[in-house]
MDAnalysis code that builds the backbone (N, CA, C; Angstrom):
import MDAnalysis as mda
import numpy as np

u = mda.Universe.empty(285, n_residues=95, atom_resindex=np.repeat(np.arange(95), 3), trajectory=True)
u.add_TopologyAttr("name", ["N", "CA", "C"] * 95)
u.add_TopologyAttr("resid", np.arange(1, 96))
u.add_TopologyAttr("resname", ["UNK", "UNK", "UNK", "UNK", "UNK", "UNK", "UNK", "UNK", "UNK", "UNK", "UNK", "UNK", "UNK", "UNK", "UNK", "UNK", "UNK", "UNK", "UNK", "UNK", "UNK", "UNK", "UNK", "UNK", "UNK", "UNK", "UNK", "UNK", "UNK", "UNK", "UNK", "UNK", "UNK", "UNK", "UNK", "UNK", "UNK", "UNK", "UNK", "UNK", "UNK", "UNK", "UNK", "UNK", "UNK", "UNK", "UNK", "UNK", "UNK", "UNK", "UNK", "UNK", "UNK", "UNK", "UNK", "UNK", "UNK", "UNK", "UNK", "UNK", "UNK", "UNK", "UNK", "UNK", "UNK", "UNK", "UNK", "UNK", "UNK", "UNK", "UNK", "UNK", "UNK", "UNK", "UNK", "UNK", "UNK", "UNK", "UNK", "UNK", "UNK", "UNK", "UNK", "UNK", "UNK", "UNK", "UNK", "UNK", "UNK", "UNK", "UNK", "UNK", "UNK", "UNK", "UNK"])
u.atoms.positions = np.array([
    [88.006, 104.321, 80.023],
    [88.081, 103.581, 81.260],
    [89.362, 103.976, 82.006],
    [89.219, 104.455, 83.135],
    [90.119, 104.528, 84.132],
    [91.734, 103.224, 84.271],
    [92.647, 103.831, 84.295],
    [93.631, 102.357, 84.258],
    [93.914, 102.418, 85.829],
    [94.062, 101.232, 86.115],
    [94.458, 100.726, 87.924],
    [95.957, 101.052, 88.024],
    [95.491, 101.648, 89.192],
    [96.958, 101.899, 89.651],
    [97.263, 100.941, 90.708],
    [98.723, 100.033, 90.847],
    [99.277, 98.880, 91.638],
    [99.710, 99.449, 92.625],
    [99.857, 98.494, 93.616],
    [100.617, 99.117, 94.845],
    [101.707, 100.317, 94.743],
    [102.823, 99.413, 94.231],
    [104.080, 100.159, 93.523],
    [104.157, 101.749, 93.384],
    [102.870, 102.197, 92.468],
    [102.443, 102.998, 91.709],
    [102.392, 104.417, 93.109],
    [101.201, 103.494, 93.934],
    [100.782, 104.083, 94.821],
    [101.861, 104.849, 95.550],
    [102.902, 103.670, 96.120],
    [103.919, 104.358, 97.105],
    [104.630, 105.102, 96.120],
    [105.048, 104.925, 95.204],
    [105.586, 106.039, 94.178],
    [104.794, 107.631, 94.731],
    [103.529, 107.461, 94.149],
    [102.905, 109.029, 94.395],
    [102.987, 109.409, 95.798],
    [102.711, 108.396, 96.327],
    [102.448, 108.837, 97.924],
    [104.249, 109.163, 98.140],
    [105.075, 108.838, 97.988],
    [106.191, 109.611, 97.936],
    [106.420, 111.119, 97.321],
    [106.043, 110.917, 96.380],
    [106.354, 112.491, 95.581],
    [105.013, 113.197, 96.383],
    [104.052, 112.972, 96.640],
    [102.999, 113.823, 97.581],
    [103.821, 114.376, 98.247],
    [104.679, 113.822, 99.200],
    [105.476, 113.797, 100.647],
    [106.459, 114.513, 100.357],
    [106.849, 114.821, 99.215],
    [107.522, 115.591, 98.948],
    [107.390, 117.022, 98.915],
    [106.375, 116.944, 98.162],
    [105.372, 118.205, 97.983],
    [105.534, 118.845, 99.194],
    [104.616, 118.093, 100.542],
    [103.948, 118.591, 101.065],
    [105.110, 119.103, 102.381],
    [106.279, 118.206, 102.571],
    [107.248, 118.571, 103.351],
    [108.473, 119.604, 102.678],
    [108.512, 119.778, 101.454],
    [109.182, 120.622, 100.604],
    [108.788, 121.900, 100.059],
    [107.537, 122.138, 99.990],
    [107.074, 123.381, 99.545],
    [107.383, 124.754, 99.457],
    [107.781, 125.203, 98.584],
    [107.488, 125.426, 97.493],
    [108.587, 124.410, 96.555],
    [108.129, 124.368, 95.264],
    [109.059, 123.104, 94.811],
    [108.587, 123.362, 92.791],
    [110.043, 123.352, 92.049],
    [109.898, 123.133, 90.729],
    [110.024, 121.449, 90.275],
    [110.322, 122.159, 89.158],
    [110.453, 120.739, 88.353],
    [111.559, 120.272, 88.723],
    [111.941, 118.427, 88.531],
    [110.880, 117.944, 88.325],
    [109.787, 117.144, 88.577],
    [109.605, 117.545, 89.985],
    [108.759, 116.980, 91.091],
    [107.023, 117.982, 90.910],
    [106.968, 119.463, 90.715],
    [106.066, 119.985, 91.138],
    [105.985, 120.901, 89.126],
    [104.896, 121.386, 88.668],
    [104.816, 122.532, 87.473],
    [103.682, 123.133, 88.022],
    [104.106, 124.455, 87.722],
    [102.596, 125.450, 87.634],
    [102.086, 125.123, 86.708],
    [100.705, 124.632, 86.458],
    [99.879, 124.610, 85.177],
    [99.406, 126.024, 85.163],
    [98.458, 126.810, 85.570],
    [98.008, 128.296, 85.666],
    [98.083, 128.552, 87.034],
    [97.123, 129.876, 87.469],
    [97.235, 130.296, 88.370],
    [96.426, 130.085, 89.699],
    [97.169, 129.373, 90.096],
    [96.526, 128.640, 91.652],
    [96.575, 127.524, 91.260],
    [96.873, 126.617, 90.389],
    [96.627, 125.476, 90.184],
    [98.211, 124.626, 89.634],
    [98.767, 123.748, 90.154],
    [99.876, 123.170, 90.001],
    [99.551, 121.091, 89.826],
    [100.790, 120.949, 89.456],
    [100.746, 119.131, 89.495],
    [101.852, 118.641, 90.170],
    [101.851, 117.282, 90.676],
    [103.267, 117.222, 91.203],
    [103.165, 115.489, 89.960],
    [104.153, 115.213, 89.451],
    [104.557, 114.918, 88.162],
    [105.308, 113.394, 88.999],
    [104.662, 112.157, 88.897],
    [104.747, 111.084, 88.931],
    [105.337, 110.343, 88.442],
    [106.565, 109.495, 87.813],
    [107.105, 108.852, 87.140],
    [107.091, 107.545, 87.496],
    [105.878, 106.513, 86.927],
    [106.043, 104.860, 87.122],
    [106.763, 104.212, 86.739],
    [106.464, 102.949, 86.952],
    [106.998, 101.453, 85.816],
    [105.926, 101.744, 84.529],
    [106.988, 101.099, 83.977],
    [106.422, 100.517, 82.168],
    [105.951, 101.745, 81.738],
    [106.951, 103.349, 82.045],
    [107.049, 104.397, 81.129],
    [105.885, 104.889, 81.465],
    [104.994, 104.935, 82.581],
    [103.627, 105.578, 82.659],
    [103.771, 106.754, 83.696],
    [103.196, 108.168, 83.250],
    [103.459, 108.807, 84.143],
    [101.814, 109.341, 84.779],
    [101.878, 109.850, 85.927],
    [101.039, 109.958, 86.827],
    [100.925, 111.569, 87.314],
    [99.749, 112.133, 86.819],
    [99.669, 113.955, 87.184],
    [98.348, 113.744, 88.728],
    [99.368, 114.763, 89.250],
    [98.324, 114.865, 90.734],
    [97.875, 116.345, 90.530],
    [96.852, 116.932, 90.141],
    [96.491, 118.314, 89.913],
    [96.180, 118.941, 91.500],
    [96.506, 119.794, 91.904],
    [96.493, 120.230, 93.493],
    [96.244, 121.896, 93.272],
    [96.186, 122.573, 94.662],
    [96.114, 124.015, 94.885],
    [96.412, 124.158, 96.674],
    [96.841, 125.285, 96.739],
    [97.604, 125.443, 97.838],
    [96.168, 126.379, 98.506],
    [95.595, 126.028, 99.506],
    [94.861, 127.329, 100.229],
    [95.072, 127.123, 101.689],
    [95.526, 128.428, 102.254],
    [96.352, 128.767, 103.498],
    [97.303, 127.938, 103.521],
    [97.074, 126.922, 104.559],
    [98.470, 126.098, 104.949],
    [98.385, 124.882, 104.243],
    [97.280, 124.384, 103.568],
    [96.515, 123.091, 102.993],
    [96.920, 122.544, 101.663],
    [97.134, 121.787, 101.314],
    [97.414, 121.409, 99.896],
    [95.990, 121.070, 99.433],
    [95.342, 121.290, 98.872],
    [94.077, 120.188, 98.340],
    [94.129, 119.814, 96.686],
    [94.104, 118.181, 96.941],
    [94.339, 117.115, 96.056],
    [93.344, 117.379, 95.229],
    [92.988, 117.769, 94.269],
    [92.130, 117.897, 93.402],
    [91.274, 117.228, 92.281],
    [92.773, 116.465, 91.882],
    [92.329, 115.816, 90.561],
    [93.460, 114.784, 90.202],
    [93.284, 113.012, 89.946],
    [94.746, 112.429, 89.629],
    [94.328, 111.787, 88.672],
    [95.351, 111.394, 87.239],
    [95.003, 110.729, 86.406],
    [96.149, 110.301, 85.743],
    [96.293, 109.245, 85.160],
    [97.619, 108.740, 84.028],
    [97.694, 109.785, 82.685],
    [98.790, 110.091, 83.059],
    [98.716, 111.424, 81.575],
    [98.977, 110.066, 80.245],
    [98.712, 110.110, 79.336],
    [98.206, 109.265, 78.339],
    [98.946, 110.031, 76.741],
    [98.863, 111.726, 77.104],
    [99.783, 112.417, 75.782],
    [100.760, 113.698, 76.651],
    [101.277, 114.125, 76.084],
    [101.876, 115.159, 76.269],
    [101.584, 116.214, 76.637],
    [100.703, 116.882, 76.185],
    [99.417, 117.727, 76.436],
    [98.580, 117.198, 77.716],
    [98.173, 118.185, 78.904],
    [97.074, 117.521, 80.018],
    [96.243, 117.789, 79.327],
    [94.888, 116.928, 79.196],
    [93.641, 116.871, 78.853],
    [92.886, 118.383, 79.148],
    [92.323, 119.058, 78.651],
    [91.436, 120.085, 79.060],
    [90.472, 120.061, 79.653],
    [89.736, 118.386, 79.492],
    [88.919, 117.863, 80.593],
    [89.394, 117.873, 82.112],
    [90.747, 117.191, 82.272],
    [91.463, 117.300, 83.530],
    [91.734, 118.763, 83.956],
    [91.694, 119.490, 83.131],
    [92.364, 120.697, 84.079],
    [90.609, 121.746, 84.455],
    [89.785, 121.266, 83.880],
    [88.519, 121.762, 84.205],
    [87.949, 120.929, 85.407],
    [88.260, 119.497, 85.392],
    [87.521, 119.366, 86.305],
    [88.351, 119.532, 87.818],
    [90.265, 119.827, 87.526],
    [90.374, 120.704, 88.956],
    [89.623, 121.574, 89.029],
    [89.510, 122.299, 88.192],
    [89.239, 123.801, 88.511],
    [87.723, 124.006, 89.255],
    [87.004, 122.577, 88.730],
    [85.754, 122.719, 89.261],
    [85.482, 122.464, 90.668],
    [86.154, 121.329, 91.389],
    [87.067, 120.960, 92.341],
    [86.879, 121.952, 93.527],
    [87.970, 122.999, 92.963],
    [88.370, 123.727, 93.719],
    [87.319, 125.182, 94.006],
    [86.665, 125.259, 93.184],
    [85.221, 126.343, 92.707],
    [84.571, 125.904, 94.153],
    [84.188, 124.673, 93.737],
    [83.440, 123.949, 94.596],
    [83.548, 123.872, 96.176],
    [85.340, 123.234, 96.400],
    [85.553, 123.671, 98.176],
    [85.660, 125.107, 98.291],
    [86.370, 126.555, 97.362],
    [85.810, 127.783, 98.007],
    [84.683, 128.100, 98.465],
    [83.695, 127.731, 97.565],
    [82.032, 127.716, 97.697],
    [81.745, 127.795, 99.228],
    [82.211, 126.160, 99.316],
    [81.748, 125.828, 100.821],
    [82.181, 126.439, 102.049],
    [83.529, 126.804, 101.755],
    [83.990, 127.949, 102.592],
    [83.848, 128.846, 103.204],
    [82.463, 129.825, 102.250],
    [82.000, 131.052, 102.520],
    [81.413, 130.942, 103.334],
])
């Protein structure tokens, strides 16, 4: 089950987004390359919970891909497939 994210939470990410998106290009520990074309910008809540925004840069665009409460240390392999599918998906439409 999905955990709720609180207001709080929200303006948190929606800050570090804003960061992203007015800062670009950007390391840790705001932004990580996971592979190639595909990055996170790295969330830090209340009560020790952190927050991965999986994204990709095409032309001038950021596109938001994929967000979830990281839960271990390791990103899920589920999460990083279903950016990837994501993003499969808006090139697709592109053509």
């Amino acid at each position: 089950m999905a955990e709720r994210i609180i207001a709080g939470d929200k303006k948190t990410i929606g800050e570090d987004l804003k960061t992203v998106e007015f800062g670009w290009p950007l390391g840790i520990p705001v932004v990580r390359k996971m592979e190639k074309d595909l990055w996170e910008v790295r969330s830090e809540l209340e009560n020790r919970r952190t927050a991965r925004i999986l994204f990709a840069i095409y032309e001038t665009f950021i596109l938001l891909l994929h967000g979830f409460i990281k839960k271990s240390k390791k990103t899920p392999p589920s999460d990083l497939r279903l950016a990837k599918e994501r993003m499969k998906s808006f090139l697709k439409g592109k053509q």
